[in-house]
N, C-alpha and C positions, 0 to 999 in steps of 0.2 A: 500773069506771064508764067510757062510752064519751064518744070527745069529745077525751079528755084526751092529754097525751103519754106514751111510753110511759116510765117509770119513775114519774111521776107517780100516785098512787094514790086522792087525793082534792081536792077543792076546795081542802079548807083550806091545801094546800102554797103552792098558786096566787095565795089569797089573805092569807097571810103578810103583816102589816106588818113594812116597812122601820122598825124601831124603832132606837133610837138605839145605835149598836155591835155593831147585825146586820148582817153579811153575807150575801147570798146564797147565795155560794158561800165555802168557807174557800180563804184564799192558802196556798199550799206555804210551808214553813219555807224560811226565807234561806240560799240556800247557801253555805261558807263559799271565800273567799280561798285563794288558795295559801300563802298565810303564817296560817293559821287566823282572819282576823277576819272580823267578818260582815261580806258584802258588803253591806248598807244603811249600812252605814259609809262606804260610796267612791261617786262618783257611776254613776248607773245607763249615762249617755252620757258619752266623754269626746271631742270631735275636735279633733287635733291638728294644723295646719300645713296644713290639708286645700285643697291646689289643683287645681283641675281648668279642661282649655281643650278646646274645640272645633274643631278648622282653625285654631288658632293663636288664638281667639278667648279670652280668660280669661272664666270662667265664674264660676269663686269663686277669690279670692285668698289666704292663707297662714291660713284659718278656724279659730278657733278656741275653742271653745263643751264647756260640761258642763252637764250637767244632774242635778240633785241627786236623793232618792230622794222620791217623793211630791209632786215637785215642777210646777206647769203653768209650763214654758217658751215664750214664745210667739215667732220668729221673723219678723219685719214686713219690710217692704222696696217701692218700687214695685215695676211689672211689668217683668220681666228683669234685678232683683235679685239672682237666684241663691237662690232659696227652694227651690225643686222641686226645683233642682240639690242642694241639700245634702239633702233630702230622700232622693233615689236615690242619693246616695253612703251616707250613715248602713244604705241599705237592700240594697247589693250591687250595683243596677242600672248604677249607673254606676262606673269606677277611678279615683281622683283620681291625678293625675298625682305627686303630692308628700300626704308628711301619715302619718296612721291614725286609725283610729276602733279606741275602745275599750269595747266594753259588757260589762258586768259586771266581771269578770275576763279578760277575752278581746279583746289588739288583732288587730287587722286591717289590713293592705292594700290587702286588698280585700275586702268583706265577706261572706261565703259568701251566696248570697239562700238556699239550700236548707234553710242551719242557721237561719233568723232568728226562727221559732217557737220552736224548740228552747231559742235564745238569749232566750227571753222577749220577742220585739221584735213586735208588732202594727202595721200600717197601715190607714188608710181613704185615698179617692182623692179629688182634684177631680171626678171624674165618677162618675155610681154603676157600680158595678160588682156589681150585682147578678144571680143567676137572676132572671130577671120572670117566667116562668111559675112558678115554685117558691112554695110558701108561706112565711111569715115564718119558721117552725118552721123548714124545711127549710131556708131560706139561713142561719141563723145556726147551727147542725149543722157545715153546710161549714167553716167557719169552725177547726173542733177537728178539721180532718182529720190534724193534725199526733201527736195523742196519741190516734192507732188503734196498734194496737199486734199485733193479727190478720192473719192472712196472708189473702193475695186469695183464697183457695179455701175460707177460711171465711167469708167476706164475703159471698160468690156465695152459699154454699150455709147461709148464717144459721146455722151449726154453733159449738162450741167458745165459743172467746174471744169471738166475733163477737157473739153473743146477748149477751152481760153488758155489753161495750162500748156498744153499741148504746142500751140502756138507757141506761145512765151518762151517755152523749153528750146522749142528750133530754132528762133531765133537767134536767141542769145548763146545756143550754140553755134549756128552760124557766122557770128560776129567772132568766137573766141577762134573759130577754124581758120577763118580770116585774118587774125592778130596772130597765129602763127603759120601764116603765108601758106595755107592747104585747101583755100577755095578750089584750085582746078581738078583736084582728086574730090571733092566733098560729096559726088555718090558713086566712089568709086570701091567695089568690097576692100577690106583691110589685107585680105589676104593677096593682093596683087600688085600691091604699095612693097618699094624698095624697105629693108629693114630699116634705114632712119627716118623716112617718112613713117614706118609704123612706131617708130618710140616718139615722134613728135605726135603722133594723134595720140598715144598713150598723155603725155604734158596737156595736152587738148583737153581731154579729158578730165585728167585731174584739176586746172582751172575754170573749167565751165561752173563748178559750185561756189566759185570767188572765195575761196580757201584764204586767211589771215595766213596760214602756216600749211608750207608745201613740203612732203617728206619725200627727197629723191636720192632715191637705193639704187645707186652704180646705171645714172641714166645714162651714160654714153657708152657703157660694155659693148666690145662687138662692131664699134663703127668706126668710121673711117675717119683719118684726120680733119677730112671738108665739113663731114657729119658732125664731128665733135665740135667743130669751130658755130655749127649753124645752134647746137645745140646749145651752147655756151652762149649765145647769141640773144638767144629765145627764152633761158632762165634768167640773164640778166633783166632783160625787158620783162618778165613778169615782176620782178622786181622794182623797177623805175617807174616803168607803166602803171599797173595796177595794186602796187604797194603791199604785195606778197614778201614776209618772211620765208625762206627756203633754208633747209635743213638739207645737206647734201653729202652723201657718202658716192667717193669716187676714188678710182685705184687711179687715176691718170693725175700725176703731181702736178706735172706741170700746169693742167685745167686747173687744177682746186687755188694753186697758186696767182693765176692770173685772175679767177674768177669771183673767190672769196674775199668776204670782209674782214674775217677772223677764224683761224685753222685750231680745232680742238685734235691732239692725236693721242691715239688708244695704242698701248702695246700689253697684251696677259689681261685683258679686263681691266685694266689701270690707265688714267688719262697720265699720261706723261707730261704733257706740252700743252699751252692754250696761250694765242695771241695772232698776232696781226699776221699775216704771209711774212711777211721781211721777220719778224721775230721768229715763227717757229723756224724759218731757213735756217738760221745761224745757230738753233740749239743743238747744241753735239749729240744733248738725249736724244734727240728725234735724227740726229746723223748715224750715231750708232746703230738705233734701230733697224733703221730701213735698209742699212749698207747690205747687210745678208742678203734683203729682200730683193733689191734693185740685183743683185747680182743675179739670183736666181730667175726671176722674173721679168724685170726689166730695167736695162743698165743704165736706161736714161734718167730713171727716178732718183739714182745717186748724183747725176750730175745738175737736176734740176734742184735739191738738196741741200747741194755743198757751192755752190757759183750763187757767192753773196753779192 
């Protein structure tokens, strides 16, 4: 049948309902511990002590944050809190001067950026970082370049391993475009998709590698209230659904607070506050904080804040 992606063989895959305790794609078995227990037993993130400075400037102070399995962790803070920073530490980009970060079974120093697929770790960006002439097919593809396993001479020459890969990749991207409702754009360029359909093929993307641990940096910036709600929507469901931990840095309180399990908040590089939504509301430290901010920037964040 023409049209379709290749491993795809008929509509009805395409149009598969999401029924209740279907996955789209199945999650790999938990791999086990060095001391044999399962690693869904220990948290997916662990960071310890994690300091980092700039030209002497402290960026984040002595950070220290886990994140359980299954769980949306959301990170809050105003601007130049140290969000991003912790962000590109957890991700390799940056070396904290002090500390480790621990995921899965594996600390770190500093964090291989090379290994961070391998290690199950996915991200999306503040900015999209998308192919714009690419189709949605093709940018969420990119995405599982990590689990090609074919040598470049078969790639080039569609030979061997290359061919069954190949398939498999479309697939199961196909499936993940599907689990977040974008079959009718699936070859349509990126660059002619509304800006929230381009941050959900950005999510697309980052799930196609079946990530334990999702790192999402200000995914709803720039969209619309409908946008936010679909997006809120579609992070939860990677969580329920396919048993992704999400790591999430968002300036929208109100989101982090409906959407989160447990709010860590950053003010000068220093975590001030770590607990459930209903806890961090009520902490004056984190009321004080943001009052400036909410005034400056947005006055609804005080009220979503302080309305226990």
């Amino acid at each position: 049948m023409t049209g379709l992606p290749s491993g795809i063989t008929d509509t009805a895959t395409l149009a598969r309902p999401l029924a209740c305790g279907w996955s789209p794609y199945a999650i790999p078995p938990a791999p086990l511990c060095a001391d044999g227990a399962p690693l869904g037993v220990r948290p997916v993130l662990a960071l310890a002590g994690i300091t980092l400075a700039f030209g002497g400037v402290a960026a984040l102070s002595g950070i220290d944050l886990e994140v359980a399995p299954g769980e949306i962790r959301a990170i809050i803070g105003p601007n130049g809190a140290g969000k991003s920073s912790l962000i590109n530490v957890i991700c390799g980009v940056y070396r904290p001067a002090r500390g480790h970060v621990r995921i899965g079974n594996s600390a770190f120093a500093h964090v291989p950026t090379q290994r961070l697929a391998r290690l199950g770790v996915a991200r999306t960006f503040q900015n999209l970082a998308l192919f714009r002439g690419m189709s949605v097919l093709d940018n969420v593809v990119v995405g599982n370049a990590a689990g090609v396993r074919s040598s470049f001479l078969e790639q080039i020459a569609g030979i061997g391993r290359a061919r069954g890969e190949d398939a498999a990749i479309r697939a199961r991207a196909a499936e993940v475009i599907q689990f977040l409702h974008l079959t009718a754009v699936i070859h349509r360029p990126v660059a002619t998709l509304p800006y929230g359909l381009q941050k959900r093929v950005e999510l697309a993307r980052a799930l196609v590698a079946r990530p334990r641990l999702l790192l999402l940096d200000e995914p709803m910036a720039g969209m619309t209230p409908a946008d936010k709600q679909d997006m809120a929507r579609f992070i939860r469901a990677a969580r329920d659904d396919l048993g992704t931990a999400v790591v999430l840095i968002e300036h929208d309180v109100g989101v982090v607070m409906g959407l989160s399990d447990r709010v860590a908040v950053l003010d000068y590089g220093r975590k001030i506050a770590d607990g459930t939504p209903a806890e961090v509301r009520r902490d004056q430290t984190v009321i004080d904080a943001y009052l400036g901010v909410a005034h400056a920037d947005d006055p609804a964040d005080a009220a979503v804040l302080t309305d226990a």
